[in-house]
C-alpha positions as CSV (number, residue, x, y, z in Angstrom):
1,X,107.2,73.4,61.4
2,X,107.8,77.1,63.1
3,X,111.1,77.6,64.8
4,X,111.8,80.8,66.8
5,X,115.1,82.2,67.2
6,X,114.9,84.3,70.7
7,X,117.2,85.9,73.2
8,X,117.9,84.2,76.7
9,X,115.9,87.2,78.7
10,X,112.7,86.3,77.0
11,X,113.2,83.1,76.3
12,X,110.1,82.3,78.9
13,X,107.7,84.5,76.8
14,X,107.3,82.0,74.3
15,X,107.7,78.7,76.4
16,X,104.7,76.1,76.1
17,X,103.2,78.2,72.7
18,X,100.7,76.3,71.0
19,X,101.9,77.0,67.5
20,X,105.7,76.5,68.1
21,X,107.3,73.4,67.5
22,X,110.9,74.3,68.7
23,X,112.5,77.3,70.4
24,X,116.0,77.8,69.7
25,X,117.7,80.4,72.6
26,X,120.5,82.7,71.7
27,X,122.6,83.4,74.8
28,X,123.3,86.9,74.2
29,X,124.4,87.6,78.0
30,X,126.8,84.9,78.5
31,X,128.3,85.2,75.1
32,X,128.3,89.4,74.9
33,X,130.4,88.8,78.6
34,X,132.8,86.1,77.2
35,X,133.7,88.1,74.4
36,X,134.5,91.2,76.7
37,X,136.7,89.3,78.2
38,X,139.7,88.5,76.0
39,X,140.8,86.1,78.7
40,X,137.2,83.7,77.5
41,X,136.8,84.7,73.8
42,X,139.1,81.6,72.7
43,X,137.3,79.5,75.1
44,X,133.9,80.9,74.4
45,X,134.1,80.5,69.7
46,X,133.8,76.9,69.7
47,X,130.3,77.1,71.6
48,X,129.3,79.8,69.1
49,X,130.4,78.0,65.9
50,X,128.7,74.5,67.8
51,X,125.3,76.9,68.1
52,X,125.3,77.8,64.4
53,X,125.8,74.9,62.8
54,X,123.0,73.1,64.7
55,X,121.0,75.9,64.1
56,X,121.8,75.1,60.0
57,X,121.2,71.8,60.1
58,X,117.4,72.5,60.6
59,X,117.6,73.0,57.2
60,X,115.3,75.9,57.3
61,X,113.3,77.0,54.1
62,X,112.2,80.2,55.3
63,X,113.7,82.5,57.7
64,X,111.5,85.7,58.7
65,X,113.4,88.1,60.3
66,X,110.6,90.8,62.8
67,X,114.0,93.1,64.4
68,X,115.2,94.5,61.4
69,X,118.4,95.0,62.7
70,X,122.1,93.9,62.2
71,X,122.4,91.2,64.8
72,X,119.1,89.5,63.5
73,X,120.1,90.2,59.8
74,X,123.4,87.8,60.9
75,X,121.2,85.6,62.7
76,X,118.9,85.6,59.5
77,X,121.7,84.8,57.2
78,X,123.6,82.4,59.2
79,X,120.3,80.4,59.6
80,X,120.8,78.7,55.8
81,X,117.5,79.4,54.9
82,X,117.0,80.2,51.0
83,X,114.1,82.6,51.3
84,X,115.1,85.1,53.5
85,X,112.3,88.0,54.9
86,X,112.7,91.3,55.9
87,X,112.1,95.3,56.0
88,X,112.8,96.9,52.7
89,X,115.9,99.6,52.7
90,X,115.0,102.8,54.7
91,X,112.2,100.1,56.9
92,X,115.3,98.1,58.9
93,X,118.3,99.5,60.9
94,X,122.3,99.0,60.2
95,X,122.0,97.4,57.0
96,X,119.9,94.9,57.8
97,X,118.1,94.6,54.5
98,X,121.3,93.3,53.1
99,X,121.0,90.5,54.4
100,X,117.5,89.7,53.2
101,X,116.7,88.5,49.7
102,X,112.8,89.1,49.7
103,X,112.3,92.6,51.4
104,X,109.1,93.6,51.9
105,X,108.1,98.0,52.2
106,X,105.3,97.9,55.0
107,X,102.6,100.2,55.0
108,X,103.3,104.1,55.2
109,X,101.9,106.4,57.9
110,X,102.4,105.4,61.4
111,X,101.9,101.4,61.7
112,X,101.8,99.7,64.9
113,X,104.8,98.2,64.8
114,X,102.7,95.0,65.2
115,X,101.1,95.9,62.1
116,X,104.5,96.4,60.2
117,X,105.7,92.9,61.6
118,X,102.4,91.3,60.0
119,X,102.9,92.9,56.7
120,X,106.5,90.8,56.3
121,X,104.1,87.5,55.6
122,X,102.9,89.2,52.8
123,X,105.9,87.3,51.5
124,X,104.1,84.5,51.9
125,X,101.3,85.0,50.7
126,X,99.2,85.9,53.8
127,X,98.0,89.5,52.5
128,X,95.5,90.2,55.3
129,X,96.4,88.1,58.6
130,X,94.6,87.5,61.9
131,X,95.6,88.7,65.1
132,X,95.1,86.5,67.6
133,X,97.4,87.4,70.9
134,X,98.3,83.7,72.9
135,X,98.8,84.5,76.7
136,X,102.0,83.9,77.7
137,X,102.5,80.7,80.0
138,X,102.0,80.5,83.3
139,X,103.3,77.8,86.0
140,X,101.5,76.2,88.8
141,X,104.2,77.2,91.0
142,X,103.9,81.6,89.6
143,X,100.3,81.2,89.7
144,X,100.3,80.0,93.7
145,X,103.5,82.6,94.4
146,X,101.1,85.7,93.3
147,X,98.0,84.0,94.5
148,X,99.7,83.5,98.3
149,X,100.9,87.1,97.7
150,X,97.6,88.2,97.0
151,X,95.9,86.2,100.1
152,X,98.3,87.1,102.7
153,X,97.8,90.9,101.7
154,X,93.7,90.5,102.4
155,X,90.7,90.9,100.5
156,X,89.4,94.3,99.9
157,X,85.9,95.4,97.8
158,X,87.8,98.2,96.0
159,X,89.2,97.3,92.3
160,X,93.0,96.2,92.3
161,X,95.3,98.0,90.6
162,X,98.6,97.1,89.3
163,X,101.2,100.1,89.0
164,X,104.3,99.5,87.4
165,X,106.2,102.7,87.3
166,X,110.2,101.1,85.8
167,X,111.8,100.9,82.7
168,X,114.7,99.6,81.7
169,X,117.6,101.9,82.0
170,X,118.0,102.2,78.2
171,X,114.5,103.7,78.9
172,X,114.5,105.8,81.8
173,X,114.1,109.2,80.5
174,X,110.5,107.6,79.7
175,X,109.9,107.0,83.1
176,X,107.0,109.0,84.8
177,X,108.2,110.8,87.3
178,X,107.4,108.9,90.9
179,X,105.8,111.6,92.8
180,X,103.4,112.0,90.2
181,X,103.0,107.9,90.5
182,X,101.9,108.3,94.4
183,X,99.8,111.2,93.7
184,X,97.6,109.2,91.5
185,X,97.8,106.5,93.7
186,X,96.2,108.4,96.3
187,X,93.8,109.7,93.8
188,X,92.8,105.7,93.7
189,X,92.8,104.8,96.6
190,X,90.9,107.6,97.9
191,X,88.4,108.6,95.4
192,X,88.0,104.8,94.3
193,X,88.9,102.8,97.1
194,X,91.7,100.8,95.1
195,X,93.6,98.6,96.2
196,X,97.4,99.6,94.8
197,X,100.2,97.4,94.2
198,X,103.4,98.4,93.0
199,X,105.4,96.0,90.8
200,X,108.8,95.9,89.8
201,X,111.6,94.4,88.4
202,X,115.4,94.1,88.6
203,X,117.1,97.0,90.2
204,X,113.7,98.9,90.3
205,X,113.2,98.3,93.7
206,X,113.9,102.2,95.1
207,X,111.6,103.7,92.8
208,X,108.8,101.3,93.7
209,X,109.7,102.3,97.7
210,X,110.2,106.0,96.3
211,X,106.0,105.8,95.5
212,X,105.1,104.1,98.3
213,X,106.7,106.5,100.7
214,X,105.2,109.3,99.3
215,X,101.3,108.4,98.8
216,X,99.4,109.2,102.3
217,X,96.8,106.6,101.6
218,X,98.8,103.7,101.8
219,X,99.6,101.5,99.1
220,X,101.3,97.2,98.7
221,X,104.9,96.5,97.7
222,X,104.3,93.8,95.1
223,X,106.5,90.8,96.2
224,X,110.3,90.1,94.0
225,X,109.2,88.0,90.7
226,X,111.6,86.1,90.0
227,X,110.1,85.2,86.8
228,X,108.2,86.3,83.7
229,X,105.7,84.1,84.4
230,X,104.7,85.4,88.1
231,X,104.7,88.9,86.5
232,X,102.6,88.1,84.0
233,X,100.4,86.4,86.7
234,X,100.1,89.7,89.1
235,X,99.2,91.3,85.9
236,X,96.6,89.2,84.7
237,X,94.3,88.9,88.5
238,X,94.5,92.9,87.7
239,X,91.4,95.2,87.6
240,X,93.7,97.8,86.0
241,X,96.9,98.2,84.8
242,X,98.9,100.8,84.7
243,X,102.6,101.7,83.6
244,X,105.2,104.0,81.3
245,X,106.0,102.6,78.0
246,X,107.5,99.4,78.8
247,X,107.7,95.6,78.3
248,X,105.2,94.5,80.7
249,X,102.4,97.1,79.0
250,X,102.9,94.7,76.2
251,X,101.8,91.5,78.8
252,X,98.6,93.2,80.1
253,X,98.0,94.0,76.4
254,X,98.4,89.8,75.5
255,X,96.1,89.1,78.7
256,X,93.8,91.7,77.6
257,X,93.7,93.4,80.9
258,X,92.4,97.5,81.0
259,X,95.7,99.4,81.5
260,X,96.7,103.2,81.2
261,X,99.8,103.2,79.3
262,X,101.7,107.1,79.9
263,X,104.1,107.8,77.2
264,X,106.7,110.7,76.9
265,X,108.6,110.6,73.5
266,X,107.8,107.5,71.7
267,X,104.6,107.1,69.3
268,X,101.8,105.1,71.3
269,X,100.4,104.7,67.5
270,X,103.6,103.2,67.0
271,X,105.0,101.1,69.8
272,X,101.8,101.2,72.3
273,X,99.3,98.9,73.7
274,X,97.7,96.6,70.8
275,X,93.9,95.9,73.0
276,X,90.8,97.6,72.3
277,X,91.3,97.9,76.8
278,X,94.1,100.4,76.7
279,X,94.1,104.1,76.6
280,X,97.3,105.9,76.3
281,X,97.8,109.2,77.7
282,X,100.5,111.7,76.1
283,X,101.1,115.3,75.5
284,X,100.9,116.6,71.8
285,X,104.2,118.6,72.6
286,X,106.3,120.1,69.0
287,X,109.0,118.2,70.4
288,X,106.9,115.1,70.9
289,X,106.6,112.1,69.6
290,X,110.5,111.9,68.7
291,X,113.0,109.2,67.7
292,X,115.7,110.3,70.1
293,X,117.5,107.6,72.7
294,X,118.0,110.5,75.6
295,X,116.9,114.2,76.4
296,X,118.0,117.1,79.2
297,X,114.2,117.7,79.4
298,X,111.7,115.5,79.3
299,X,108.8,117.6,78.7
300,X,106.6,115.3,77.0
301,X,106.4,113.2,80.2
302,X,106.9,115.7,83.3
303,X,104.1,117.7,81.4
304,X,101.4,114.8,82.3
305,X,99.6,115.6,85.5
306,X,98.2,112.4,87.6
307,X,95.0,114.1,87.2
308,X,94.9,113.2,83.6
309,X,96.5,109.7,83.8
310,X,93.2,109.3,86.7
311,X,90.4,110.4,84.2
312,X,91.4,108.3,81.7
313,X,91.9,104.9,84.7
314,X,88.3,106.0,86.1
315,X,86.8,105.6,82.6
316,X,88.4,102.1,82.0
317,X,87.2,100.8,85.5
318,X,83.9,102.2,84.6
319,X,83.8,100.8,81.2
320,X,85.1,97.4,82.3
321,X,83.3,96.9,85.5
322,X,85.8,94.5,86.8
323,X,85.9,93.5,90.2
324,X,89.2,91.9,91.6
325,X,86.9,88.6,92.3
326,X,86.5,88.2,88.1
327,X,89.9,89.4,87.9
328,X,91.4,86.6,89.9
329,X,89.2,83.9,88.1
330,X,90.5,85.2,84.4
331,X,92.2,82.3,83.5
332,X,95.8,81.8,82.3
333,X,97.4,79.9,79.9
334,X,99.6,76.4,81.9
């Protein structure tokens, strides 16, 4: 019996999963709000001690804990389970390995971090496990809100290509700077008659209008989603996806779409696309790859000409040979 422990924002991820027999949702939002507010805490410990003790009464004989950090280490602990898993000391953040009572060392050099996650079943005696990505769910309803999307905006012979140029503003000195974003789209359009959407999420709609306003070829606002799911549905009727280093990279990677991911200062050995259809393009800058949260430069990412990020999304569309009619037919997990 699998259990997953899972944050309210991606919550939806994991909805329907063929292997999961429960999903249990921790509303970090709501609760991080209420306990801002000293005028809700009072009000607001009662639902947090009611949470935990149904979470024990699972009675939960192994708890593996994939964040390594010192909310999941709580999480981990205040589960009940006897066999804890996690990160060996110097492999997990704040302490986290204190909480753990089996701690596994991953392997050295630098490990996808979905590699490192694997190695924790080691625990378990799984030395050399499968990877075997599972789509993320789809509704009806997302699947007919891209597909009307897609109808309405007409049907062209030229590959379609998905550009989603946001972070999250934790992230935005990864971002790619968005008049390099509509220069390559014009490179698209023009030398490979693409069709170019550009997606977006929550408060990223001025950078999405930024691009569009400055390519001279002419590109498509992608409509609001409103959901993970219809996201993950414009991304998957894709010919190519392309994006900064970012959550939905990790989607087109589960769908198994061809996507350019650019990256600035993280490790795309590290934390980028897992699929055999990815390229990631990056400058080997001194300063680059590096572990730091901000910077007053940016180098590593300014430094990246659209001309580069184009050679490498001409050789996927080459390799690949999609055409937007297979891409629409791929089909998606309901």
């Amino acid at each position: 019996r699998i259990t997953w422990l899972v944050e309210d924002r991606t919550e939806e991820l994991l909805r329907d999963h063929p292997y999961l027999d429960q999903i249990i949702v921790f509303p970090r939002k709501k609760w991080r709000q209420a306990l801002l507010n000293p005028l809700k805490v009072l009000s607001t410990l009662p639902e947090i001690i009611s949470f935990f003790l149904k979470m024990r009464r699972g009675r939960f004989e192994v708890a593996i804990d994939f964040q390594g950090n010192l909310k999941s280490g709580v999480m981990t602990f205040l589960s009940g389970a006897p066999l804890r898993i996690g990160f060996a000391q110097g492999h997990s953040r704040e302490g986290n390995y204190l909480f753990m009572n089996r701690r596994i060392t991953p392997p050295e050099g630098r490990v996808h971090k979905i590699e490192k996650d694997l190695s924790l079943l080691s625990a378990l005696g799984i030395k050399e496990p499968t990877y075997e990505p599972t789509s993320p769910s789809v509704s009806a309803q997302d699947r007919d809100y891209i597909s009307q999307f897609l109808s309405l905006r007409g049907k062209g012979a030229g590959p379609l290509v998905v550009i989603h140029p946001g972070t999250s503003d934790f992230g935005a000195f990864k971002r790619w700077p968005s008049q390099s974003y509509a220069r390559l789209g014009d490179m698209l359009v023009r030398e490979l008659g693409a069709q170019v959407v550009i997606s977006w999420g929550p408060s990223e709609l001025p950078i999405a209008e930024d691009i569009l306003g400055g390519m001279k070829e002419g590109g498509f606002l992608a409509p609001r989603t409103l959901t993970l799911g219809q996201l993950t549905s414009l991304i998957g009727h894709s010919d190519l996806f392309i994006s900064g280093d970012t959550g939905p990279m990790h989607i087109a990677s589960l769908l198994g779409v061809p996507q350019v991911a650019i990256f600035g200062p993280k490790d795309p050995a590290i934390y980028g696309p897992y699929s055999e259809n990815s390229v990631a393009v990056r400058k080997d800058l001194e300063c680059s790859p590096c572990t730091k949260r901000s910077c007053d430069h940016v180098t590593c990412i300014t430094s990246i000409s659209p001309e580069e990020v184009f050679v490498a999304a001409k050789r996927l569309l080459t390799r690949h040979a999609h055409t937007r009619t297979a891409a629409q037919a791929r089909p998606l997990q309901t």
